[in-house]
Residue frames relative to the residue before (quaternion, step in Angstrom):
aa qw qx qy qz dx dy dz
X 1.0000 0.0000 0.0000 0.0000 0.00 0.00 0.00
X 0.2386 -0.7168 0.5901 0.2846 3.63 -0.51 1.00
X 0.5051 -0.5201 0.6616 0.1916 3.57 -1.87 0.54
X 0.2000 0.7264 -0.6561 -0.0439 3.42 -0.88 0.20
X 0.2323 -0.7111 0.6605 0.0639 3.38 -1.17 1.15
X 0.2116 -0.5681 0.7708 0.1959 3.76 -1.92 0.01
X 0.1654 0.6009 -0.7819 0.0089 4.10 -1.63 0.33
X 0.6326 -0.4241 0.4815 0.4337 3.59 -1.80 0.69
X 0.4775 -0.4366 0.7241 0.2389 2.90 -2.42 -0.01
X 0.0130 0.8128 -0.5702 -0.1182 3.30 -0.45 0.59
X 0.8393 -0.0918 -0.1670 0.5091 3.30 -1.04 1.25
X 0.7508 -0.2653 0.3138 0.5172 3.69 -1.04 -0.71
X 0.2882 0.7071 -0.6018 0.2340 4.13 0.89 1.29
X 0.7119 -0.5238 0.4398 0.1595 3.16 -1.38 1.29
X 0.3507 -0.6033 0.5680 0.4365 3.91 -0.45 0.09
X 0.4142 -0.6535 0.6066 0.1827 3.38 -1.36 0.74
X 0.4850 -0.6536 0.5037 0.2895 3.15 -1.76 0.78
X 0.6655 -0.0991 0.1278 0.7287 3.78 1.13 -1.34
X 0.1019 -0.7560 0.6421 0.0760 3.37 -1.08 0.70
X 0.2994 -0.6970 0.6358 0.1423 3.76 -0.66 1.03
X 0.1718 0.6217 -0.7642 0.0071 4.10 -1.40 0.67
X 0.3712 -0.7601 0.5323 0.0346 3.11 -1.44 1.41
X 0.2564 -0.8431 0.4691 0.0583 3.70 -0.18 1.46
X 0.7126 -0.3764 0.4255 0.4117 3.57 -0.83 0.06
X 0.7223 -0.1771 0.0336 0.6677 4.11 0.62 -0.26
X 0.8954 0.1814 -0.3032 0.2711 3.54 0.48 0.56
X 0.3819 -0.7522 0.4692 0.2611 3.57 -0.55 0.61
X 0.0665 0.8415 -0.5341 -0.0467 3.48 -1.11 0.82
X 0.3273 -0.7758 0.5360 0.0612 2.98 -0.98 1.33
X 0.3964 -0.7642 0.5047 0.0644 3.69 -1.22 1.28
X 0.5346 0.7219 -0.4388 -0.0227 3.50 -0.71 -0.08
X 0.5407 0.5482 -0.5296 0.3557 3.66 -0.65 -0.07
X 0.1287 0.8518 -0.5074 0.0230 3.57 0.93 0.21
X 0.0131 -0.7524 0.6526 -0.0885 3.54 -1.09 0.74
X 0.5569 -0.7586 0.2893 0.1753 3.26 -0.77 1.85
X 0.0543 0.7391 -0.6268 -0.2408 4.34 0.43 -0.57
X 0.2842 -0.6546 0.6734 0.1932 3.93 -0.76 0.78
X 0.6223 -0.4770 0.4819 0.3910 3.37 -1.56 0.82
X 0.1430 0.8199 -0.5542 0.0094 2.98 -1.53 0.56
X 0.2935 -0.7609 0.4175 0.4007 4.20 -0.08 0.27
X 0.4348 -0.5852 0.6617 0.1749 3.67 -1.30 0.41
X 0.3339 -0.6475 0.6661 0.1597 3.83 -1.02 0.95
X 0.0812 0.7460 -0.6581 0.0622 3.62 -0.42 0.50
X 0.4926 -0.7887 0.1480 0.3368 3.45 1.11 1.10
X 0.6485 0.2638 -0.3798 0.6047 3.75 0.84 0.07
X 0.8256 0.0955 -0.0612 0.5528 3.49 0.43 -0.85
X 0.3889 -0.7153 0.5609 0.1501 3.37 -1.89 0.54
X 0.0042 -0.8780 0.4437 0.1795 3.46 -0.89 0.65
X 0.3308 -0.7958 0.4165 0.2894 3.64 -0.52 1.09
X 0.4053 -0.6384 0.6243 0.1959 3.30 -1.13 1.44
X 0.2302 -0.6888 0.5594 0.3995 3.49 -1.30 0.16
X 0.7068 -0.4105 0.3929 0.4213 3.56 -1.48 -0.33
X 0.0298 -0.8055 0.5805 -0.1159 3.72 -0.86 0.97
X 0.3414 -0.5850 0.6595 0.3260 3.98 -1.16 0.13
X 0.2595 -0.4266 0.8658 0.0314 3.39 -1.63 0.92
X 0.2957 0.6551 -0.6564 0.2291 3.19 -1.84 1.59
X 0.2739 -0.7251 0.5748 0.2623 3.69 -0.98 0.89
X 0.2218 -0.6615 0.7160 -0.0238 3.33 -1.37 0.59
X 0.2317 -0.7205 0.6412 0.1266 3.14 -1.70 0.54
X 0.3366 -0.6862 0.6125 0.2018 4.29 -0.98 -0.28
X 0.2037 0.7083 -0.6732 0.0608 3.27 -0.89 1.03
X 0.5404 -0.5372 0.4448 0.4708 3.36 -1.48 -0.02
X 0.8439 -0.1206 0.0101 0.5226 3.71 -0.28 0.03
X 0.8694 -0.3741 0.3142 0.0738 3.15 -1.96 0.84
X 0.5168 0.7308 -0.3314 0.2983 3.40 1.02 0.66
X 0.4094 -0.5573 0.4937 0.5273 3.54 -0.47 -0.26
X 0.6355 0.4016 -0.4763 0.4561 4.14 0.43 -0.71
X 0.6256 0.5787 -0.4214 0.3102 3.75 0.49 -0.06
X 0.6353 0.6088 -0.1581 0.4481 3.01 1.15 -2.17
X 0.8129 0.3694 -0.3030 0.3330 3.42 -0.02 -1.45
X 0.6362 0.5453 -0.3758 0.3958 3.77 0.50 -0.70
X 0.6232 0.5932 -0.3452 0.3750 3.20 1.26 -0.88
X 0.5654 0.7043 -0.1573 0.3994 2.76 1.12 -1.52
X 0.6069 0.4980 -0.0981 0.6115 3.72 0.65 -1.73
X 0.8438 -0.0263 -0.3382 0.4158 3.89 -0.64 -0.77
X 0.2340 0.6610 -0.6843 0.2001 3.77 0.19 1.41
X 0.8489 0.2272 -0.1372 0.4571 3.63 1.43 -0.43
X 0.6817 0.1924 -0.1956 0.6783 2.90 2.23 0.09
X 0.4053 -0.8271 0.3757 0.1027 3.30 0.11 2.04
X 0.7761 0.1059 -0.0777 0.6168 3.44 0.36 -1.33
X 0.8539 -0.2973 0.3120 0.2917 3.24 -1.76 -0.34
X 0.6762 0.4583 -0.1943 0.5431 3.31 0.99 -1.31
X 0.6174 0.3920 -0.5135 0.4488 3.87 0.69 -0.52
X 0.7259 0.4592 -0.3747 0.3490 3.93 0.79 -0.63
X 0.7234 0.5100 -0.3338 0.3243 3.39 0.93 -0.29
X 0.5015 0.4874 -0.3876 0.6005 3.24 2.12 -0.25
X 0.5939 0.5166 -0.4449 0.4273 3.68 0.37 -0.26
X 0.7055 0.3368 -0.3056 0.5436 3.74 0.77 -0.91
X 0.5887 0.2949 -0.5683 0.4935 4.27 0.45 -0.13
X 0.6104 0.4441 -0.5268 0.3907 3.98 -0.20 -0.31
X 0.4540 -0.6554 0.5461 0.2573 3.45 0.45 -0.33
X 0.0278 -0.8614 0.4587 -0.2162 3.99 1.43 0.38
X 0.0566 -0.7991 0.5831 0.1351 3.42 0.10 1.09
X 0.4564 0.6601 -0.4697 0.3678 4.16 1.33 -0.06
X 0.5470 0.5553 -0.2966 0.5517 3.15 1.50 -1.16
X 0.6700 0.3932 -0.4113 0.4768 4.08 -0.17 -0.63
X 0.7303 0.3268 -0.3219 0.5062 3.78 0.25 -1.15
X 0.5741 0.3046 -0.6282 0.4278 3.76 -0.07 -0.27
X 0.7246 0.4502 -0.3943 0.3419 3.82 -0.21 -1.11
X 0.6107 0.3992 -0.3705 0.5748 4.03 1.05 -0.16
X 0.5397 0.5979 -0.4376 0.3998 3.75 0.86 0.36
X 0.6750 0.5144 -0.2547 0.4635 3.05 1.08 -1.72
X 0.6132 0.4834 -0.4508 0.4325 3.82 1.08 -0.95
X 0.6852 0.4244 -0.4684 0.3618 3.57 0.40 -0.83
X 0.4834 0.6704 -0.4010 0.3950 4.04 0.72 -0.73
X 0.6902 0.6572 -0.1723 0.2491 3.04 1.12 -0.95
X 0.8358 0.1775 -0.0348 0.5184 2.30 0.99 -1.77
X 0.4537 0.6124 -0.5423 0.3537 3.36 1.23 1.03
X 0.5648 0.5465 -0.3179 0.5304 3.62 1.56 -0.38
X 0.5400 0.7154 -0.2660 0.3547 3.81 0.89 -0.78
């Protein structure tokens, strides 16, 4: 199950690539970020202005590793075991690029 989170833009900040925030026992690691530009909401008599923010999915592990990260990373689209091992006999080429994602995640946090 992917995670998907939303946080402000704050001032004139660039869209991040992966953003790491350390929790009390878990660590959680951001990426796929997508920008949302300010915008107002009609709430028929009145309007409220939303500010700009990043939309992004994210995963939780206990600690900073790559044996942590990637699996996480992987059962966002292949939950249990058996969806990854059918994905890897079909030969699933979603399956290769998610797992070349998690390496790049990596090594942007690395």
């Amino acid at each position: 199950m992917i995670m998907k989170g939303n946080r402000p833009k704050i001032n004139n900040e660039t869209l991040p690539d992966v953003e790491v925030k350390h929790h009390k026992h878990v660590v959680e690691v951001r990426y796929d970020f997508e920008e949302v530009p300010a915008h107002t909401i009609d709430m028929g008599d009145e309007q409220e202005d939303v500010p700009a923010s990043f939309n992004y999915e994210y995963v939780k592990i206990k600690s900073l590793t790559k044996e942590h990260l990637k699996p996480a990373i992987i059962k966002t689209k292949y939950p249990t075991y058996d969806d990854e091992i059918a994905a890897i006999n079909d030969g699933e080429q979603d399956y290769q690029d998610l797992r070349g994602k998690a390496d790049e995640i990596w090594n942007k946090i690395s």
